[in-house]
C-alpha positions as CSV (number, residue, x, y, z in Angstrom):
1,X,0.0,0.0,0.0
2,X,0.8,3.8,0.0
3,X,3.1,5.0,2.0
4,X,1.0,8.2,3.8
5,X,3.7,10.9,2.9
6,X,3.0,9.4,-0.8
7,X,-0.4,9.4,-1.4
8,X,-0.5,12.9,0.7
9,X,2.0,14.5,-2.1
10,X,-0.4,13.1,-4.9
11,X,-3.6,14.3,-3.2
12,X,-1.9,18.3,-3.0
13,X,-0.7,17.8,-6.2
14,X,-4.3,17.0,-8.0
15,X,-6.1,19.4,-5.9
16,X,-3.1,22.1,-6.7
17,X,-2.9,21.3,-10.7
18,X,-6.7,21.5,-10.8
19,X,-7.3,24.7,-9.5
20,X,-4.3,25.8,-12.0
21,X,-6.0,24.7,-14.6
22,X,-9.2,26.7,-14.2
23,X,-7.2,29.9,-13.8
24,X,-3.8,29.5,-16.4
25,X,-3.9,28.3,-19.9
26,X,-1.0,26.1,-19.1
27,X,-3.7,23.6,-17.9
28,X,-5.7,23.6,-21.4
29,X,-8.7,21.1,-21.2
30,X,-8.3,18.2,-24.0
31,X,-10.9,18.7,-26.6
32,X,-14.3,17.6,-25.8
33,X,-14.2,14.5,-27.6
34,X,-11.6,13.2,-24.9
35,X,-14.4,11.2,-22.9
36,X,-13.9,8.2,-21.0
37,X,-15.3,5.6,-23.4
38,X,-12.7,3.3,-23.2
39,X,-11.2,3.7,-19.4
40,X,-12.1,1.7,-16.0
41,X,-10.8,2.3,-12.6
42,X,-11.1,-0.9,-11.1
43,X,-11.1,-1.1,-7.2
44,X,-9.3,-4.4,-5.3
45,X,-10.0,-4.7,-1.7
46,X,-8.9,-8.0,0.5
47,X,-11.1,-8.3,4.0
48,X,-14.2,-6.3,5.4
49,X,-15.1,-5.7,8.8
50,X,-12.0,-7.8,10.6
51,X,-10.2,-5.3,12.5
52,X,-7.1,-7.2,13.3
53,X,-5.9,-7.0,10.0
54,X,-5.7,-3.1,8.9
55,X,-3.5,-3.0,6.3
56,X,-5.8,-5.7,4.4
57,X,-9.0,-4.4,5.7
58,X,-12.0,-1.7,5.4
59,X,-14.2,-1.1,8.1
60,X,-18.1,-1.7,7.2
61,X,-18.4,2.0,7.8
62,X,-16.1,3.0,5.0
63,X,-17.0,0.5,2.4
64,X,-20.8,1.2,2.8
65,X,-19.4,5.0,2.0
66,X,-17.7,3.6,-0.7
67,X,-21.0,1.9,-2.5
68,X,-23.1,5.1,-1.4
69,X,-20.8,7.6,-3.4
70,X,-20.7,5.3,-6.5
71,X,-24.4,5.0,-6.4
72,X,-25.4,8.4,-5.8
73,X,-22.5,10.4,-8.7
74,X,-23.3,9.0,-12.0
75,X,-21.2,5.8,-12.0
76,X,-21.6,2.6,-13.9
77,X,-20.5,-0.9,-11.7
78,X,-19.8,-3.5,-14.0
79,X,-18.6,-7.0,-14.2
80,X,-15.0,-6.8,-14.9
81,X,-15.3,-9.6,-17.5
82,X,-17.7,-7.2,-19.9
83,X,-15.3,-4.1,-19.2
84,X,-12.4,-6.5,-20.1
85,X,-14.3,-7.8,-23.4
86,X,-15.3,-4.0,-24.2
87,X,-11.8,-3.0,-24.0
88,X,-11.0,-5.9,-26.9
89,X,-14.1,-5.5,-29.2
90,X,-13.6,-1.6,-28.8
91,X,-17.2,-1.3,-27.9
92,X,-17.3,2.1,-25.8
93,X,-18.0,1.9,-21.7
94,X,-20.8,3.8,-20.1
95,X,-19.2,7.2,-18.2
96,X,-17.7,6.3,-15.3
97,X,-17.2,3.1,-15.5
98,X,-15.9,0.9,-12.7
99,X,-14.9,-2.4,-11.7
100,X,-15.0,-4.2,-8.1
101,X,-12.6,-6.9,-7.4
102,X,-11.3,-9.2,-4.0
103,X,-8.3,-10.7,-3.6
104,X,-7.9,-14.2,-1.7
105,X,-11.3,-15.4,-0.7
106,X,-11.6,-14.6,3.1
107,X,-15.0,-15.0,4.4
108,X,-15.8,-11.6,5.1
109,X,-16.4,-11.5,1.5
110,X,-19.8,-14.1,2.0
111,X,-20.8,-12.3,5.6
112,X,-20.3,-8.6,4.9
113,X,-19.2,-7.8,0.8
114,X,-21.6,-9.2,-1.2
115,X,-24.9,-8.7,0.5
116,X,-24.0,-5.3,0.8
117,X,-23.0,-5.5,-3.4
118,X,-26.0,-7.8,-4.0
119,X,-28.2,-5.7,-2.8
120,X,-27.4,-2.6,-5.0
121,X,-26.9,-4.9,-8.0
122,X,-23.0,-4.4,-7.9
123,X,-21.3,-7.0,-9.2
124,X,-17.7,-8.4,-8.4
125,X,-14.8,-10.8,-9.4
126,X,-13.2,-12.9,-6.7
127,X,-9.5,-13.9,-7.0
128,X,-9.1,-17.1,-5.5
129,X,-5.8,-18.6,-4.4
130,X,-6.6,-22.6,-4.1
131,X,-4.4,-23.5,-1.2
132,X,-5.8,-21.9,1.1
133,X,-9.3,-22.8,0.2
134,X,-8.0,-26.9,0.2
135,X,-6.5,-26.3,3.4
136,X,-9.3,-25.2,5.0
137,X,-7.8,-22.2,6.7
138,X,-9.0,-20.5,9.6
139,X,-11.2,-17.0,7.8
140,X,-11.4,-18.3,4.5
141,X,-14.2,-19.6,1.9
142,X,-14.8,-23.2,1.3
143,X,-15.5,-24.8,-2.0
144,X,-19.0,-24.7,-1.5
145,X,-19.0,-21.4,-0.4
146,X,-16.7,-20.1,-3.4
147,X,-20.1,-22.5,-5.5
148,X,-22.5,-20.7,-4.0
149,X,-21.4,-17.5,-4.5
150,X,-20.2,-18.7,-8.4
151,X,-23.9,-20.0,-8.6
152,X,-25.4,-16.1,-7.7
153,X,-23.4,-14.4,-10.6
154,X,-19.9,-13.6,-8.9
155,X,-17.1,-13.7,-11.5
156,X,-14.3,-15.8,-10.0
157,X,-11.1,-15.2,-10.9
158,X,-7.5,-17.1,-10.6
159,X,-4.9,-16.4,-8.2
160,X,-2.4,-18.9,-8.4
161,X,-2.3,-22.0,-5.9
162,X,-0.2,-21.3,-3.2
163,X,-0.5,-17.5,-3.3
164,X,3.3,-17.2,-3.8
165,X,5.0,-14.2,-5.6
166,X,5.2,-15.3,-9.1
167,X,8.9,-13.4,-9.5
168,X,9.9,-15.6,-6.3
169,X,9.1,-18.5,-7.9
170,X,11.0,-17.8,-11.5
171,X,8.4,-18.2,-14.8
172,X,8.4,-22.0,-14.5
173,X,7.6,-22.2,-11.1
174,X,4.9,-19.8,-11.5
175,X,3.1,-22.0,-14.5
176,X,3.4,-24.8,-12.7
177,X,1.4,-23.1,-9.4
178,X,-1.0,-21.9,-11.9
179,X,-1.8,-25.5,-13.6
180,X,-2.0,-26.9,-9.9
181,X,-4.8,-24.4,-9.3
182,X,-6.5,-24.6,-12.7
183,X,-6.7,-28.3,-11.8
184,X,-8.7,-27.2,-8.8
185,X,-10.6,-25.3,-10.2
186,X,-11.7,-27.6,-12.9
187,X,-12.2,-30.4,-9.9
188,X,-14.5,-27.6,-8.0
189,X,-15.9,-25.2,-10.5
190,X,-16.1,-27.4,-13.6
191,X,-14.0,-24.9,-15.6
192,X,-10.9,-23.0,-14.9
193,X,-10.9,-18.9,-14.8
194,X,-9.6,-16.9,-17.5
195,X,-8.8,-13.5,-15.9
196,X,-5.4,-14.2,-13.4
197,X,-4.4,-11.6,-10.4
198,X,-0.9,-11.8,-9.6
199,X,-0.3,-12.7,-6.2
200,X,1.0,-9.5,-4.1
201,X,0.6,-7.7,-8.0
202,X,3.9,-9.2,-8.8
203,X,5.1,-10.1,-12.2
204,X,7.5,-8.9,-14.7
205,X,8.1,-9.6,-18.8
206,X,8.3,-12.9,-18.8
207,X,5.9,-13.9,-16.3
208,X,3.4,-11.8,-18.4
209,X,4.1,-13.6,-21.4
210,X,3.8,-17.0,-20.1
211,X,0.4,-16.4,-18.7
212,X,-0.9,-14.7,-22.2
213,X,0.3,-18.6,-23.7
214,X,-1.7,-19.9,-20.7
215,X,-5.0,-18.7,-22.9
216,X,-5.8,-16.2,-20.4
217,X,-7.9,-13.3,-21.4
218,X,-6.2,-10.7,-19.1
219,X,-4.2,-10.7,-15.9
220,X,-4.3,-7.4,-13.5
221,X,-1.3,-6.2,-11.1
222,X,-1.6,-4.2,-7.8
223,X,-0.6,-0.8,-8.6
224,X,-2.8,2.5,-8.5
225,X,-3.8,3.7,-12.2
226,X,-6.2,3.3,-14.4
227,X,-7.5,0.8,-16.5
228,X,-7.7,1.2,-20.6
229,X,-8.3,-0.2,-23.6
230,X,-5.4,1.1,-25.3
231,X,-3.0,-0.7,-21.8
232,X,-1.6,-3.8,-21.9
233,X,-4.0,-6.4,-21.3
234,X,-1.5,-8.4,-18.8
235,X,-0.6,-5.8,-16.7
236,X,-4.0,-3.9,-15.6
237,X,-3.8,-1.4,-13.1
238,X,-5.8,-1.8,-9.5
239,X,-6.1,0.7,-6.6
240,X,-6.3,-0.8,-3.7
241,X,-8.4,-0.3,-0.6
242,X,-7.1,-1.1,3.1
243,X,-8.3,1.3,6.3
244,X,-5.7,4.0,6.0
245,X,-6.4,4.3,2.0
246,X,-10.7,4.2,2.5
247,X,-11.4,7.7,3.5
248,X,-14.2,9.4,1.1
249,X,-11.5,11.9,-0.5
250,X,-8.9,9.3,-1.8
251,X,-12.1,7.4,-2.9
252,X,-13.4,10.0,-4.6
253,X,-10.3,10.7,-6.1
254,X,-9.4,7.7,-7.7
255,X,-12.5,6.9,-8.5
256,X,-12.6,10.3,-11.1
257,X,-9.8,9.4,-12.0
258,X,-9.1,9.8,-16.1
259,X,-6.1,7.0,-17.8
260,X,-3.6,9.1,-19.1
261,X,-3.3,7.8,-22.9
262,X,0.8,6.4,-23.7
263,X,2.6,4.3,-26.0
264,X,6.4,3.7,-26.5
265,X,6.9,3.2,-22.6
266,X,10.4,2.2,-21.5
267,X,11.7,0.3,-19.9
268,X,8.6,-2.2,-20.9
269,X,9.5,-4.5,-18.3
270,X,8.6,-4.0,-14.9
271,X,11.7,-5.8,-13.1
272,X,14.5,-3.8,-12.5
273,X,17.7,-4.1,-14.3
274,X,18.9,-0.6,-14.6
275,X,18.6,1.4,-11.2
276,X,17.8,3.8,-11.1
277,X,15.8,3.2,-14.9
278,X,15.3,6.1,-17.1
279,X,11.6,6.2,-17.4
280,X,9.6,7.7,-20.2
281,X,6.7,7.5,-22.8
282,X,4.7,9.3,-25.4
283,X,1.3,11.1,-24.5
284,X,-1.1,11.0,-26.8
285,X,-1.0,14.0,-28.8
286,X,-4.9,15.3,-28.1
287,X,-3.7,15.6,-24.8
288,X,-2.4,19.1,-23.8
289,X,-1.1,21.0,-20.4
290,X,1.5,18.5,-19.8
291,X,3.8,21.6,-18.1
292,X,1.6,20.9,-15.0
293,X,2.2,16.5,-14.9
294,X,4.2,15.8,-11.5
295,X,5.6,12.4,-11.1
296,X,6.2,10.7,-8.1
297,X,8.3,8.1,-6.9
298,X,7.2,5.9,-4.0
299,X,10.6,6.2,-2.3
300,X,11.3,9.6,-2.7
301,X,9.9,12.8,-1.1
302,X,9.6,14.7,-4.2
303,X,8.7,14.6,-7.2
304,X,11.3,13.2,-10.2
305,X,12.4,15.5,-12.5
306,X,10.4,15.6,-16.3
307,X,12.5,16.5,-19.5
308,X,10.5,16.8,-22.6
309,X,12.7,16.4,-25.6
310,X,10.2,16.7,-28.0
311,X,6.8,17.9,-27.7
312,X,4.7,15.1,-26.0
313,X,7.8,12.8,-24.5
314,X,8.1,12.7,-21.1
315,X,11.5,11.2,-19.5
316,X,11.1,10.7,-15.7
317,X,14.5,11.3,-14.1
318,X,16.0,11.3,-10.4
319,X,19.1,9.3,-8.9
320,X,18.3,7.7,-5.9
321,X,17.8,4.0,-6.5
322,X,14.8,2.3,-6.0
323,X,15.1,-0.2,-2.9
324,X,14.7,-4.1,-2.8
325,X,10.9,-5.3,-3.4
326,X,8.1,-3.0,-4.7
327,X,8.0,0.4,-5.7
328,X,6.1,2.3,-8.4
329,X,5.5,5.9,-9.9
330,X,2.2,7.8,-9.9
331,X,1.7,10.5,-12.6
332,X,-1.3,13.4,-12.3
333,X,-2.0,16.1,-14.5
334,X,-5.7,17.8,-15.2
335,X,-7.9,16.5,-17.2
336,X,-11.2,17.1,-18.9
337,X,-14.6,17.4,-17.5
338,X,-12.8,18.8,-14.3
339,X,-11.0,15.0,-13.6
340,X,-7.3,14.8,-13.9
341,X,-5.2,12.0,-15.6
342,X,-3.3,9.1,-13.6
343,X,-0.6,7.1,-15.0
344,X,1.1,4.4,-12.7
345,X,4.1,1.9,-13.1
346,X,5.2,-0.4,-10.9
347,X,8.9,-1.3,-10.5
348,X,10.2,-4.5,-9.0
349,X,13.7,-4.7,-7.7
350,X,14.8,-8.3,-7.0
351,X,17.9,-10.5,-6.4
């Protein structure tokens, strides 16, 4: 998750770049055709109501909040299988469109989650890791219970078997845990998922690669950003939702939240070989006011310095490396309709 000092710096930043752009014509709006046909912030939360685990929980109080500001502000809940089949058939997405996922099948889901999404006609995918679930451990679903809710039009999705990081276990390590839980899946569910969370949102290159060959129609990662149709199907952003990251003004700004259109991204791979990598990529060239983008490193307390050699290439620069395990970089700059853009990477330094 977030480090506070993090998110806080991203939070000033929006609200400061916004205001800018109402007042300076260095924040030009992009032109009105610039909607949000074809982007999806998709929410990932883990447990609901179990207080002992805070950085993997949201109190009742906060996700009710959470479902009563999507229903009441114009936004569209759907299954992440039809935004995922929009994004490759190019069919255009309602306004505001959004996504709810869960991660790892803990019972709080059945007691608390899903009568409270049932009952507004929310649906959800559920990432299961089978291990866990054949155990039988202590706060998680059961078979039947994963049938049950399968049976009422939950989407369930794959999470590996043992819920190991996929870059611990090396590319053929990691197909192997996924054929061990497709088998268990197939003995349980009668088919095996299609759409694949990385455990922990870890992955790289060639871990992406393996589990397109897999026949899978899309795999998503664990790093704030948002979801689009022009992104790379097997890496799809998530934000994610524990009790310090719940409070109604992150939620309502990630969930405005616009995808800031880019190709020619480098590095391409996530895993770090380079540190610390030169970072850049290419916005699309409707988009305008990129003088006010701030990027922001997860380990620094500051934003990285932007050099635009040409006219819509951003390089990210700054020369601290990024330490051992997960880091990432967040983007913002206004957008239209009063939202603002988001573009996040993740960055993976291992041994």
């Amino acid at each position: 998750m977030m480090a506070p000092g993090f998110l806080l710096r991203i939070v000033t930043h929006c609200l400061l770049v916004l205001s800018l752009s109402i007042f300076s014509d260095a924040g030009h709006a992009a032109p009105h055709h610039d909607d949000d046909s074809r982007d999806a912030v998709i929410l990932m939360y883990h447990r609901f109501g179990e207080d002992r685990w805070p950085s993997t929980n949201v109190r009742l109080e906060q996700f009710d909040a959470h479902l009563d500001y999507l229903a009441k502000n114009g936004f569209t809940v759907m299954a992440l299988p039809d935004i995922l089949q929009a994004f490759r058939s190019g069919t255009e997405l309602p306004p505001k469109t959004v996504a709810i996922t869960v991660d790892d099948a803990y019972r709080s889901v059945l007691l608390h989650a899903w009568p409270r999404l049932k009952s507004r006609g929310f649906p959800f995918t559920l990432f299961v890791s089978s291990e866990p679930v054949d155990q039988g451990l202590g706060g998680y679903l059961s078979w039947d219970e994963i049938r049950t809710l399968a049976a009422e039009g939950v989407t369930i999705g794959h999470h590996g078997h043992s819920h190991s990081s996929f870059l611990d276990l090396g590319p053929k390590k990691a197909v192997a845990d996924i054929a061990t839980a497709s088998a268990r899946f197939t003995a349980e569910l009668g088919q095996v998922p299609n759409i694949l969370a990385y455990p922990y949102g870890e992955y790289d290159a060639a871990i992406a690669a393996k589990v397109e060959e897999l026949g899978f129609m899309a795999a998503l990662a664990q790093y704030s950003g948002v979801a689009s149709a022009d992104g790379n199907a097997f890496e799809i952003p998530r934000f994610a939702l524990n009790e310090n990251y719940a409070s109604p003004s992150r939620f309502q700004l990630i969930t405005n939240a616009r995808a800031l259109p880019v190709t020619g991204l480098v590095p391409s791979d996530p895993r770090v070989r380079d540190n610390p990598p030169a970072i850049g990529f290419t916005v699309a060239s409707h988009v305008h006011g990129l003088s006010a983008m701030s990027c922001f490193p997860s380990h620094l307390d500051e934003a990285a310095r932007l050099i635009r050699p040409v006219e819509h290439r951003i390089e990210i620069r700054f020369d601290k490396p990024f330490p051992r395990g997960r880091s990432r970089i967040n983007c913002t700059m206004p957008g239209p309709d009063g939202r603002w853009y988001w573009y996040g990477r993740p960055f993976f330094v291992v041994e």
